[in-house]
Backbone as ProteinMPNN parsed JSONL, in Angstrom:
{"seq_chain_A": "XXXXXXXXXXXXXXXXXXXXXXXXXXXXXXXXXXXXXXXXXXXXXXXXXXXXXXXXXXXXXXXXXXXXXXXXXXXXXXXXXXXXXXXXXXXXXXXXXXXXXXXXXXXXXXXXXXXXXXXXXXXXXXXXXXXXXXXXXXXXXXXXXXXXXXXXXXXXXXXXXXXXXXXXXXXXXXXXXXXXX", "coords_chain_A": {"N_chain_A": [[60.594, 11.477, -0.194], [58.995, 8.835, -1.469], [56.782, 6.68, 0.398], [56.39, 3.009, 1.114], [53.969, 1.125, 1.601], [53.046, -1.557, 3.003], [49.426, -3.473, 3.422], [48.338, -6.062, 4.903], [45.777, -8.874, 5.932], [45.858, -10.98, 8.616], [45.825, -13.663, 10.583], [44.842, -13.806, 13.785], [46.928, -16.308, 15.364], [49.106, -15.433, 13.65], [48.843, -16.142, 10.131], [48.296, -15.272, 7.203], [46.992, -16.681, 5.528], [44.999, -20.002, 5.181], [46.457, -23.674, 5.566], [45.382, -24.515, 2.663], [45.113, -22.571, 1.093], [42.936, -20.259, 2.318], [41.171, -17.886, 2.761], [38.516, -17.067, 3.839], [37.831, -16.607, 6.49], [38.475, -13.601, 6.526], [36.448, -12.749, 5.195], [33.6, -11.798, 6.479], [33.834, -10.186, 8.265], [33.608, -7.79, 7.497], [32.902, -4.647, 8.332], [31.026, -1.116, 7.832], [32.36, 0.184, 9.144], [35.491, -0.766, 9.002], [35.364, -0.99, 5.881], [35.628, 2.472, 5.77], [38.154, 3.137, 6.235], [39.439, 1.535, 5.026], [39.293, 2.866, 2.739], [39.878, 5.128, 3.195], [42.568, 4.871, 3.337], [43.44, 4.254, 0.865], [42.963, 6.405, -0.412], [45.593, 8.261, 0.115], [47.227, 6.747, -1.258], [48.721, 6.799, -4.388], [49.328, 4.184, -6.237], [49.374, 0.87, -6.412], [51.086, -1.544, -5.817], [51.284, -5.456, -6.786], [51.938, -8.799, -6.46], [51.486, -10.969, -8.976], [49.655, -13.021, -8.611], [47.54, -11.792, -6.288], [46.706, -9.75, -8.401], [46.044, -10.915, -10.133], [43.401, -12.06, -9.143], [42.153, -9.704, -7.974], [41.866, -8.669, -10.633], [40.008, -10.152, -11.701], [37.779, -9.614, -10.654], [37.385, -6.414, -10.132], [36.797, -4.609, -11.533], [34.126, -5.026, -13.082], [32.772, -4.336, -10.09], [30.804, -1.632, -8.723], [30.404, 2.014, -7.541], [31.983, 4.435, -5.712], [34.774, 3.412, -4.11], [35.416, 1.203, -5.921], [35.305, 2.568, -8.298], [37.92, 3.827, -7.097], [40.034, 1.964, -7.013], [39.599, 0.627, -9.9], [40.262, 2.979, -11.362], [43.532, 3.68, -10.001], [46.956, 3.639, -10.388], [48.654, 0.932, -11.298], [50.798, -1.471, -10.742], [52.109, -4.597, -11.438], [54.136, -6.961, -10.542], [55.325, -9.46, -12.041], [57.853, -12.767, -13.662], [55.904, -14.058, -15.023], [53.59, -12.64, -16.095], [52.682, -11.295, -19.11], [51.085, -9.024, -20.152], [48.871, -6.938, -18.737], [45.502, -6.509, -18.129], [43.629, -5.031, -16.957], [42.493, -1.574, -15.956], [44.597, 0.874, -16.265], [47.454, -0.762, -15.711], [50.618, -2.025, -15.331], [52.997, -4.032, -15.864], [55.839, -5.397, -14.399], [58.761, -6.535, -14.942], [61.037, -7.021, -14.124], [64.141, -6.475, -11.91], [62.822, -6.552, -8.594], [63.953, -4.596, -6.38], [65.234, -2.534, -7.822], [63.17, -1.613, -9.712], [61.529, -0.728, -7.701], [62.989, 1.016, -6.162], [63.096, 3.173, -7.816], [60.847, 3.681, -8.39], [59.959, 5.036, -5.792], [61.843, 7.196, -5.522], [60.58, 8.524, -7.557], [58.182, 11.665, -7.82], [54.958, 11.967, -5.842], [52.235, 10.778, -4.405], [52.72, 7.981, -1.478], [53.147, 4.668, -1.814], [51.244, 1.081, -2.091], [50.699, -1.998, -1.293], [48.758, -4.497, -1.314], [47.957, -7.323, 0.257], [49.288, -9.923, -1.755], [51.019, -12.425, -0.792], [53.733, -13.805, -1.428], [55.147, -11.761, -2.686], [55.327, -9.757, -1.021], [56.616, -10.735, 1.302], [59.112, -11.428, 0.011], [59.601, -8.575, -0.895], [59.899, -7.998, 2.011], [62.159, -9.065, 2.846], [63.98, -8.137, 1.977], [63.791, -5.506, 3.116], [62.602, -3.24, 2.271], [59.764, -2.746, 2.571], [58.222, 0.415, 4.306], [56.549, 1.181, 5.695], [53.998, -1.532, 7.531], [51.06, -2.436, 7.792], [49.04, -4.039, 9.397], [46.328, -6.102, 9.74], [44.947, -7.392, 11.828], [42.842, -10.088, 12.609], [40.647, -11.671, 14.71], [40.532, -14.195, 14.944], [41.682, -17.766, 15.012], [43.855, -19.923, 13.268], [45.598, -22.069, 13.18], [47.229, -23.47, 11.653], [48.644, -22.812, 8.546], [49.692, -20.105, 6.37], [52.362, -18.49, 6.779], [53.287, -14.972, 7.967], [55.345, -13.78, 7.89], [56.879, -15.586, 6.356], [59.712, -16.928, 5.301], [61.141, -14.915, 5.909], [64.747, -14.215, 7.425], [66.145, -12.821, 8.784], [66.195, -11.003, 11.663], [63.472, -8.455, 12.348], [63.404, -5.187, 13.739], [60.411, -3.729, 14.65], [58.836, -0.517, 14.971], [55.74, 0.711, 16.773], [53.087, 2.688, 15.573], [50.693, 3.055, 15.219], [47.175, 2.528, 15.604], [44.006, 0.811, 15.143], [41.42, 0.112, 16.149], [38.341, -2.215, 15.121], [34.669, -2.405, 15.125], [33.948, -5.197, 14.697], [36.07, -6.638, 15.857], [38.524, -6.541, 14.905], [41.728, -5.38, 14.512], [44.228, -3.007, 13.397], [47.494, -3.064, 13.335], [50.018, -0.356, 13.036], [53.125, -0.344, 11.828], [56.644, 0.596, 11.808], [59.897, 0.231, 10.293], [62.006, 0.051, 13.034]], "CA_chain_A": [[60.569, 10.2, -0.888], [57.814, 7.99, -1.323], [56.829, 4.977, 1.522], [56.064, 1.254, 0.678], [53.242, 0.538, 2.787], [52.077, -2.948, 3.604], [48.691, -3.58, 3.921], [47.652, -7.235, 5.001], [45.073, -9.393, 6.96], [46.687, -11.895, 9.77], [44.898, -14.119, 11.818], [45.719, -13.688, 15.109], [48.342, -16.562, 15.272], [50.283, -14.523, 12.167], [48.47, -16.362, 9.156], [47.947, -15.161, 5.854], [46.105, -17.88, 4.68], [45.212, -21.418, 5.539], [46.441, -24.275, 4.692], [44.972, -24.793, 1.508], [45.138, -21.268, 0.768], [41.983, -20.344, 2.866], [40.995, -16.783, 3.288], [36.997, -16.986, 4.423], [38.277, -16.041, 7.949], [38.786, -12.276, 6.616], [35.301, -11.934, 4.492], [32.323, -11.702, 6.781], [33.828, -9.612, 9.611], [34.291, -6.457, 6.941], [32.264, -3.942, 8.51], [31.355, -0.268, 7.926], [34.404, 1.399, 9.912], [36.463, -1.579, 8.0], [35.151, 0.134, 4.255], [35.468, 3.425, 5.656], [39.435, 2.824, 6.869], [39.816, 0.827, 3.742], [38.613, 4.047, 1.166], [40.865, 6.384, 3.668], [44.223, 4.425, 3.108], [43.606, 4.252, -0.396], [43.008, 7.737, -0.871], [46.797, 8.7, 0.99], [48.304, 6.677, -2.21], [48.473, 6.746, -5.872], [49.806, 3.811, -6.653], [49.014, 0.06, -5.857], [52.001, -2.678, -6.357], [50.773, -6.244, -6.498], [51.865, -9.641, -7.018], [50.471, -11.773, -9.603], [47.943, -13.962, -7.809], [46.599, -10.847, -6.027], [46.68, -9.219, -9.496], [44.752, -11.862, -11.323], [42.072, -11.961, -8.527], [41.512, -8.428, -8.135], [41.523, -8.203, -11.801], [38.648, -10.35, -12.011], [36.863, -8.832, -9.941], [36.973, -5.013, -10.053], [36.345, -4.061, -12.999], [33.174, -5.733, -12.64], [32.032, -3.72, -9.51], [30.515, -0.095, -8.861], [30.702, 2.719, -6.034], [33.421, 5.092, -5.172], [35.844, 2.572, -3.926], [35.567, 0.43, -7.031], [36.403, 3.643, -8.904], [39.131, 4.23, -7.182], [40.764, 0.768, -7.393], [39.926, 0.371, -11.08], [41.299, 3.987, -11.609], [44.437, 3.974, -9.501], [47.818, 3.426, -10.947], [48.544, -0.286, -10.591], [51.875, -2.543, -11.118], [52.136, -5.859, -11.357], [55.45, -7.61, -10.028], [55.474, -11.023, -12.509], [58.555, -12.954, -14.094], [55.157, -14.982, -16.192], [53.155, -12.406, -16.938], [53.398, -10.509, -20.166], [50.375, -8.553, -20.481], [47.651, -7.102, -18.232], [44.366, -5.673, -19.117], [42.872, -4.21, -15.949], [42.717, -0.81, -16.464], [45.863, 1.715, -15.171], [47.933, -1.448, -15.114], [51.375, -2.084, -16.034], [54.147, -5.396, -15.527], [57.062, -5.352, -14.137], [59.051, -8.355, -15.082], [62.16, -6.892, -13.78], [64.677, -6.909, -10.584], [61.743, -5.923, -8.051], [64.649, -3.941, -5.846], [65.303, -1.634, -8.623], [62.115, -0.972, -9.585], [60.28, -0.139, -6.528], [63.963, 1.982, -5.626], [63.297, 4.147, -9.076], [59.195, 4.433, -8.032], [60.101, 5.683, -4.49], [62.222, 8.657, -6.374], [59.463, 9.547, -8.387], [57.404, 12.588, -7.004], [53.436, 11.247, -6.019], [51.72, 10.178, -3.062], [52.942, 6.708, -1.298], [52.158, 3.324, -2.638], [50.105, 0.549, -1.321], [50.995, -3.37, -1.358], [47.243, -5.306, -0.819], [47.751, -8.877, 0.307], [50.317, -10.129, -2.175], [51.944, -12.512, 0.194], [54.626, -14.445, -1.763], [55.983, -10.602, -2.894], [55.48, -9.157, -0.151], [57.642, -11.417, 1.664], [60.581, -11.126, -0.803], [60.359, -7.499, -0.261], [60.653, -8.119, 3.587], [63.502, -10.123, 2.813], [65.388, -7.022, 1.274], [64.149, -4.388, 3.802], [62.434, -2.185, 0.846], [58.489, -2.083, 2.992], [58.549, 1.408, 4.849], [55.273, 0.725, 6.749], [53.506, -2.431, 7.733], [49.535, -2.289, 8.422], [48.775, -5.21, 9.747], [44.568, -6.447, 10.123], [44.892, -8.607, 13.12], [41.388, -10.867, 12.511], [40.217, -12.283, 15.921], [41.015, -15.917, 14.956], [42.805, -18.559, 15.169], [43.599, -21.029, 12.195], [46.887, -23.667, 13.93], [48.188, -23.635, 10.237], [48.73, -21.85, 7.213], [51.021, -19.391, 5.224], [52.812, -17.62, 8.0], [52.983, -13.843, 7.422], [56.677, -13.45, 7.916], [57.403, -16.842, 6.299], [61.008, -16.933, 4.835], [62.308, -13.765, 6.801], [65.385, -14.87, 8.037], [67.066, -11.719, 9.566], [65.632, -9.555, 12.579], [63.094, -7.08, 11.925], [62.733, -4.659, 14.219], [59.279, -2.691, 14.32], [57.869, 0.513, 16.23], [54.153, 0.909, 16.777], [52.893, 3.74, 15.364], [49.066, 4.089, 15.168], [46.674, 1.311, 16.406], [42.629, 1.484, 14.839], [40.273, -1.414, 16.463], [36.911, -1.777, 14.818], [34.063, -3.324, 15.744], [34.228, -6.72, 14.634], [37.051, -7.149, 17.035], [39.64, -6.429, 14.137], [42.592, -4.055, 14.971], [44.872, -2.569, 12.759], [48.46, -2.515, 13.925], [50.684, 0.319, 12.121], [54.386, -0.382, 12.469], [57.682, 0.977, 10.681], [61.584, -0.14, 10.902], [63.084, 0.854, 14.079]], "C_chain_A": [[59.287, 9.458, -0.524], [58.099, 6.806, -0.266], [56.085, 3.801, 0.531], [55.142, 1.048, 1.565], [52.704, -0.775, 2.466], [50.94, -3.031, 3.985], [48.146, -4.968, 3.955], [46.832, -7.708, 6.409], [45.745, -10.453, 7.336], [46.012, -12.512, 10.702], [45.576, -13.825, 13.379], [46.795, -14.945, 15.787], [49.041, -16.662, 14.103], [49.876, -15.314, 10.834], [48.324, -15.409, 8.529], [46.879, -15.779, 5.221], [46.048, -19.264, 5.394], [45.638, -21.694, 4.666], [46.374, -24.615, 3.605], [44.649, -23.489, 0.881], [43.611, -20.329, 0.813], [41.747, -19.146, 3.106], [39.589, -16.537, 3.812], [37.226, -16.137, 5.494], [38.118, -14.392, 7.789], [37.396, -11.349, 6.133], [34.519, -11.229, 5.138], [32.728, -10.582, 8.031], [34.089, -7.79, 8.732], [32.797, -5.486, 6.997], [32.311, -2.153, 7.874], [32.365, 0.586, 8.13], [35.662, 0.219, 9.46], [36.696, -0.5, 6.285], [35.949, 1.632, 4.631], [37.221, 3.609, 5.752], [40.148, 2.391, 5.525], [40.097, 1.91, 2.446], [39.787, 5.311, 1.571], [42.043, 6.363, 3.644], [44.435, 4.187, 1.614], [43.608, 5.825, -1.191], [44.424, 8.689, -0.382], [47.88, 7.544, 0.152], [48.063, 6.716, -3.786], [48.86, 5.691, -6.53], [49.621, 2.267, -5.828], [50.089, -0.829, -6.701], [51.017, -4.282, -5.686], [51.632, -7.655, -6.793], [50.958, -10.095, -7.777], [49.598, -12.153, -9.501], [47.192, -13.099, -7.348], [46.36, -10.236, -7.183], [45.36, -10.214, -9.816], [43.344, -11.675, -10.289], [41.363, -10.91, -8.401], [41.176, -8.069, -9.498], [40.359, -8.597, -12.667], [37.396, -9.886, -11.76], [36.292, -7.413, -9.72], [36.48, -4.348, -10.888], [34.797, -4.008, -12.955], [32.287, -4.716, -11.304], [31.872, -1.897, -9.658], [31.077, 0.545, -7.13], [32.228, 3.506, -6.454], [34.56, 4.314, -4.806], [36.267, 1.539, -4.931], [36.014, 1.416, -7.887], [37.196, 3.869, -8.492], [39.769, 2.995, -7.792], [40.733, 0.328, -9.025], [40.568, 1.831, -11.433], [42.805, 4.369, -11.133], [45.907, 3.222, -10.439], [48.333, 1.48, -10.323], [49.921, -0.985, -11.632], [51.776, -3.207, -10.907], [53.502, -6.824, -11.59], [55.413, -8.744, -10.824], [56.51, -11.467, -13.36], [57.454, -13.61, -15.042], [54.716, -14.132, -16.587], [53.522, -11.42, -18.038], [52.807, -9.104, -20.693], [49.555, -7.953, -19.257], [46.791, -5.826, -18.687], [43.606, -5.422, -18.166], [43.653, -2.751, -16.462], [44.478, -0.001, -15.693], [47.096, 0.936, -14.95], [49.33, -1.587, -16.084], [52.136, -3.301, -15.469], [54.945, -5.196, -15.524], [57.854, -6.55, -13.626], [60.508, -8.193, -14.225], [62.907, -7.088, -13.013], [63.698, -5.509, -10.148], [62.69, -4.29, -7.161], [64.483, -2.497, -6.879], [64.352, -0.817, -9.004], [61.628, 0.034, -8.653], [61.762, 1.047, -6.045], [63.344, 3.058, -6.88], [61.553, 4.428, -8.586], [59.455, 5.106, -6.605], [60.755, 6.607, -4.525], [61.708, 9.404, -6.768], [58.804, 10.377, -6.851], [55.916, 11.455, -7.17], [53.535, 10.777, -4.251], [52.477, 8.344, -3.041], [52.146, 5.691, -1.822], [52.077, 2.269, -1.604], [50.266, -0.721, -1.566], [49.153, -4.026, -0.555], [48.187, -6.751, -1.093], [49.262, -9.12, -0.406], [51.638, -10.794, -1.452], [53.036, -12.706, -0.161], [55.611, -12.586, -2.063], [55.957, -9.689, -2.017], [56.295, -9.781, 1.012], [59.211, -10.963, 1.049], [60.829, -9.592, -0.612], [60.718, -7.084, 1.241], [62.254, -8.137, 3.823], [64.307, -8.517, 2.508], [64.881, -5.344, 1.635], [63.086, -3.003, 2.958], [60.851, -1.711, 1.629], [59.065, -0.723, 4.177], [57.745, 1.408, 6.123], [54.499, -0.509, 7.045], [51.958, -1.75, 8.133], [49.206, -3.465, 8.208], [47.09, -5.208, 10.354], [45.054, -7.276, 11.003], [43.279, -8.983, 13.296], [41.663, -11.405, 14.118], [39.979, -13.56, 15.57], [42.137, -17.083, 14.822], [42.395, -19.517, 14.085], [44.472, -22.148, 12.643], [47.386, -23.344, 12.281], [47.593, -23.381, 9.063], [50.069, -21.353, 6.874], [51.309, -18.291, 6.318], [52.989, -16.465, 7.755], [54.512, -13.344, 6.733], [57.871, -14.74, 7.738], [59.11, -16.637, 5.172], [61.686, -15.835, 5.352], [63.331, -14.448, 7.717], [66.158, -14.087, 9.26], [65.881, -10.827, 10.831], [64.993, -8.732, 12.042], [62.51, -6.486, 12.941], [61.656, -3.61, 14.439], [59.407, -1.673, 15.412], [56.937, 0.697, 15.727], [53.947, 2.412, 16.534], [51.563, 4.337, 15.302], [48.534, 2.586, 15.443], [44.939, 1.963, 15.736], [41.86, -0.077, 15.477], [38.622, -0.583, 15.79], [35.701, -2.993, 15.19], [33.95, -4.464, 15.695], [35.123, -7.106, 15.416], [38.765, -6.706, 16.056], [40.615, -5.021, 14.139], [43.365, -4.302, 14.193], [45.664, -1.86, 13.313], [49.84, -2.164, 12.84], [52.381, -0.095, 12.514], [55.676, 0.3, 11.544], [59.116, 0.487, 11.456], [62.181, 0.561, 11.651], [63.947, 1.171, 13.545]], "O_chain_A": [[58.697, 9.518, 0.555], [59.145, 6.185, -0.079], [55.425, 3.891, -0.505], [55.648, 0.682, 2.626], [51.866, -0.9, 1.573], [50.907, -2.672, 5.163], [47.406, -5.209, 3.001], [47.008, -7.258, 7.541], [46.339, -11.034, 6.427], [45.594, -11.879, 11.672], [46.742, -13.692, 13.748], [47.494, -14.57, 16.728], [49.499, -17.69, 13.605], [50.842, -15.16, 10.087], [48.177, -14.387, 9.199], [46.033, -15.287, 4.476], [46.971, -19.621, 6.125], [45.691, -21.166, 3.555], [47.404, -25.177, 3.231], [43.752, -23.512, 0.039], [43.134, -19.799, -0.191], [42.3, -19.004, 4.197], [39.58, -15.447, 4.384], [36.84, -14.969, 5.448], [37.681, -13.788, 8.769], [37.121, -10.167, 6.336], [34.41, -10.055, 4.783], [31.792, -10.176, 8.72], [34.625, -6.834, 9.294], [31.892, -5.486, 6.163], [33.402, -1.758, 7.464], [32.987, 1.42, 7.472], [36.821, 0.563, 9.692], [37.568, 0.231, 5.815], [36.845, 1.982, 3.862], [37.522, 4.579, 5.057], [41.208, 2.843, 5.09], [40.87, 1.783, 1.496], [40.363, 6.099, 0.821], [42.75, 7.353, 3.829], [45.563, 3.939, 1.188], [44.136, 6.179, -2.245], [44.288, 9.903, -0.53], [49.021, 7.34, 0.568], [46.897, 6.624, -4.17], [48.858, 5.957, -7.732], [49.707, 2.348, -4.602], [50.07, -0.896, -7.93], [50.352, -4.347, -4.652], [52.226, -7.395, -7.84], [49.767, -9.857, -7.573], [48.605, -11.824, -10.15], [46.024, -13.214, -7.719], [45.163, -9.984, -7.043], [44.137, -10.124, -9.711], [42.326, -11.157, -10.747], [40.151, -10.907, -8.614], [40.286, -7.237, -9.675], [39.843, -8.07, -13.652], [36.348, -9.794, -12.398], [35.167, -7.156, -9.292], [35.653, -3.449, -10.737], [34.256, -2.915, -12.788], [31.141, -4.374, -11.595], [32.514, -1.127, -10.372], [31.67, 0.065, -6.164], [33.157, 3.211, -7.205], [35.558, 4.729, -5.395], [37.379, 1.021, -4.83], [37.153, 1.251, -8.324], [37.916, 4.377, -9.351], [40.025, 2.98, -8.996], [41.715, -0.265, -9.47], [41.691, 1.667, -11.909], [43.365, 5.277, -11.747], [45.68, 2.23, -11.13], [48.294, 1.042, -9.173], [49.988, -0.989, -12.861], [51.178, -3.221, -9.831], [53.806, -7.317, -12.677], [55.516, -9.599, -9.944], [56.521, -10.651, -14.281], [57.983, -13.837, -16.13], [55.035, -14.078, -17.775], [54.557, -10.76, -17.94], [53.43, -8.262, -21.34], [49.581, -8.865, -18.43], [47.058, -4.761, -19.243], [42.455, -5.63, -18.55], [44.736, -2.614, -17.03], [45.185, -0.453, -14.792], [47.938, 1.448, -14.212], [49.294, -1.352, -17.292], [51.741, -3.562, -14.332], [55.386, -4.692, -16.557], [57.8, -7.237, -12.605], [61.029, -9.188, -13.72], [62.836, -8.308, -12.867], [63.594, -4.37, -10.603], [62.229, -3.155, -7.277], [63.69, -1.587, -6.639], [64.391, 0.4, -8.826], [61.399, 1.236, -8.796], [61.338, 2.062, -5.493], [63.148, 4.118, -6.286], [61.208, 5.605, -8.486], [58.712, 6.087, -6.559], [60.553, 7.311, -3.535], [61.882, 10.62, -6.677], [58.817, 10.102, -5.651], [55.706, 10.585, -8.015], [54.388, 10.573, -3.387], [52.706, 7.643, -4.026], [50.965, 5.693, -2.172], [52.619, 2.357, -0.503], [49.71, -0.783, -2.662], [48.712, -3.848, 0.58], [48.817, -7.141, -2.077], [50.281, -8.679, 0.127], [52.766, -10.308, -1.377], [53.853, -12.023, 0.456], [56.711, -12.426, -1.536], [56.634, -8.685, -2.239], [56.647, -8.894, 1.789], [60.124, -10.335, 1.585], [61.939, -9.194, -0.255], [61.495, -6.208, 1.621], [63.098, -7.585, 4.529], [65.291, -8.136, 3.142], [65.2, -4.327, 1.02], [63.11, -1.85, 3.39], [60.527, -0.534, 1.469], [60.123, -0.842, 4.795], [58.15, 1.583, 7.272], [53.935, -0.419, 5.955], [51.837, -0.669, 8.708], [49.066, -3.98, 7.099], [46.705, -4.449, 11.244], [45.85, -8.055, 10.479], [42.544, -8.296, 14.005], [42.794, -11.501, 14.596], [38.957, -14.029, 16.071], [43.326, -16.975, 14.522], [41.253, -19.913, 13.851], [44.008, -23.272, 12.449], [48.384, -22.628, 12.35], [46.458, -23.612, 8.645], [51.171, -21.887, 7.003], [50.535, -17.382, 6.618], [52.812, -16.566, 6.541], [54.784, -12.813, 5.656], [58.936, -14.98, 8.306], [59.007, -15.918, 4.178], [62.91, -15.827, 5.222], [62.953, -15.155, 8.651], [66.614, -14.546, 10.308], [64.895, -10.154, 10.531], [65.569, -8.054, 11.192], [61.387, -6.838, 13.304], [62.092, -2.459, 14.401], [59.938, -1.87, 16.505], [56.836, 0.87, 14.513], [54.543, 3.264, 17.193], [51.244, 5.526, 15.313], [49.289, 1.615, 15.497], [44.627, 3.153, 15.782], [41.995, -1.191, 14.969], [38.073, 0.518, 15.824], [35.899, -4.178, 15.454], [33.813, -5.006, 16.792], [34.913, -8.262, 15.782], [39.871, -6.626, 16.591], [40.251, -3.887, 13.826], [43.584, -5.483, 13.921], [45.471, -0.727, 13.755], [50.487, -2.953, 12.151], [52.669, -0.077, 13.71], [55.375, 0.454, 10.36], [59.376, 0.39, 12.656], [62.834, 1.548, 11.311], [64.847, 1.773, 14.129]]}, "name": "protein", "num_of_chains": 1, "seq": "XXXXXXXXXXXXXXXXXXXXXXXXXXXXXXXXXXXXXXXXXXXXXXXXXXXXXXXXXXXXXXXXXXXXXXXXXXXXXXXXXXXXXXXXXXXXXXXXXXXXXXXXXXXXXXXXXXXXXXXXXXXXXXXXXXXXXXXXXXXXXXXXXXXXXXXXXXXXXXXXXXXXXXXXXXXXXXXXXXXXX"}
């Protein structure tokens, strides 16, 4: 069966985002062995689920760039979790207005390499909530923001992790793998 992996950046006290929905903190520290980490976890799925807001932003944006990693991401199979939208026109892309549970249970049946959650906090939350991520990969940035969009904001129940792979790169930014005890 297919995994759900999680991939988000976290300041180091558990942000998402500032305040005002602030991500700068994550741009400037994206080094070499960041890209190269980045191109190697994308190539180990076929399939990229997104919320909306990450949708629309990436969708402005990729299309738009070149390189091998821009081909993949505009070529890779791509869903889009939205009860608004109706349409999307990045390439590979399809909407799924539906109950998210169901869905993502009927894509984790299908045969294919694992799929890949970027960012997408508000839906990536809700699938916390209901147990459905398989893997977490967590960016742990080397900063501190005091307040923002907490990572694991509305989880109400226990989740217990085990550590499973650990990558630090030079910027100071470590990438901690975890899955449901």
């Amino acid at each position: 069966m297919r995994k759900l992996i999680l991939s988000t950046f976290v300041t180091l006290d558990g942000f998402i985002e500032g305040p005002n929905g602030e991500n700068d903190w994550n741009i400037d520290v994206f080094g070499d062995d960041m890209e190269r980490y980045a191109d190697e976890q994308l190539d180990e799925v076929d399939t990229l689920l997104l919320g909306r807001i990450t949708y629309e932003l990436f969708a402005r944006a990729w299309p738009a760039e070149t390189g091998e990693f821009a081909d993949k991401m505009n070529g890779i199979a791509k869903v889009v979790f939205s009860r608004t939208l109706k349409t999307a026109e990045w390439n590979n892309t399809r909407v799924a207005g539906g109950d998210a549970a169901e869905e993502i249970a009927e894509l984790k049946r299908r045969p294919g390499r694992d799929m890949l959650i970027y960012g997408s906090a508000a839906f990536a939350q809700s699938l916390m909530r209901l147990g459905l991520i398989d893997e977490y990969r967590v960016w742990v940035h080397p900063v501190v923001l005091g307040d923002g969009k907490p990572m694991f904001d509305g989880v109400k129940d226990r989740l217990d992790l085990e550590l499973i792979g650990t990558r630090v790169f030079d910027s100071g930014v470590c990438v901690l793998s975890y899955r449901p005890a």
